[in-house]
N, C-alpha and C positions, 0 to 999 in steps of 0.2 A: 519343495523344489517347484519350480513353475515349468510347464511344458511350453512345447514348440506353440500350442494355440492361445499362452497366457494365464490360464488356468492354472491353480497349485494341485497340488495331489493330497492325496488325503491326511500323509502324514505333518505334511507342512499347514493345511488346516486346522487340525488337533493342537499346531504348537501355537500358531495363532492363539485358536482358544484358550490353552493352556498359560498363555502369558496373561489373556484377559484377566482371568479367574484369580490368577496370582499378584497383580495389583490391586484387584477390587480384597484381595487379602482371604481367600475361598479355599476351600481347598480344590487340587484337580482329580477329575474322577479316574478310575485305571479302565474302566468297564463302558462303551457306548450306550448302553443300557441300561445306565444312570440316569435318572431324571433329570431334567435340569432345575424343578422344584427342591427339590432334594438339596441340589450345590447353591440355591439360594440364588441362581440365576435370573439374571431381570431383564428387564426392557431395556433398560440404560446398558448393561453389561454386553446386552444385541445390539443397542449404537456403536457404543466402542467396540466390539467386534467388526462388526460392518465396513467401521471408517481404516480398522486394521486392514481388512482387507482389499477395500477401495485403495489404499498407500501401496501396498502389495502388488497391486496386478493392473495399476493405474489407469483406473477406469470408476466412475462413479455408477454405484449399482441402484436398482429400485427394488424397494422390499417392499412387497404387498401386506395389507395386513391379512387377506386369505391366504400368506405364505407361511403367515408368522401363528397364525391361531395354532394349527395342528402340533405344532412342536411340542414332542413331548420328552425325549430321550438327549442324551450328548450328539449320538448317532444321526437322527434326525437334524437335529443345527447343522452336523457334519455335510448332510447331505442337500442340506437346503445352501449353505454356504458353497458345496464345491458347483452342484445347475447354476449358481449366481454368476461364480467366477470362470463358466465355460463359456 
């Protein structure tokens, strides 16, 4: 769901991701906690994510690459994704 300031919430996030993962043919994780090494998550699967959510909240975002090193968890994307889209 997107609020009043534009932004999605956390669970509209996860579904975002969750579709990503499910075209690039991944499986999706149940746990934030989950590496994203692990699900085989890439740089490219962070573009198409991105540009999902750039479609979403109709605004185009800038991703640093000091934003992108630290990621290490589902949780972490999560949370690097919802600061973008506030």
């Amino acid at each position: 769901m997107i609020s009043a300031s534009g932004s999605l919430d956390r669970k509209a996030l996860h579904s975002l991701f969750e579709q990503t993962l499910h075209i690039q043919g991944k499986s999706v994780p149940v746990a934030e906690t989950e590496t994203l090494t692990n699900l085989g998550f890439s740089s490219l699967d962070l573009a198409e994510l991105t540009v999902r959510l750039e479609d979403h909240i109709g605004k185009e975002l800038a991703v640093e690459a000091a934003e992108i090193r630290p990621l290490r968890t589902v949780g972490d994307l999560l949370d690097l994704m919802s600061a973008l889209s506030g």
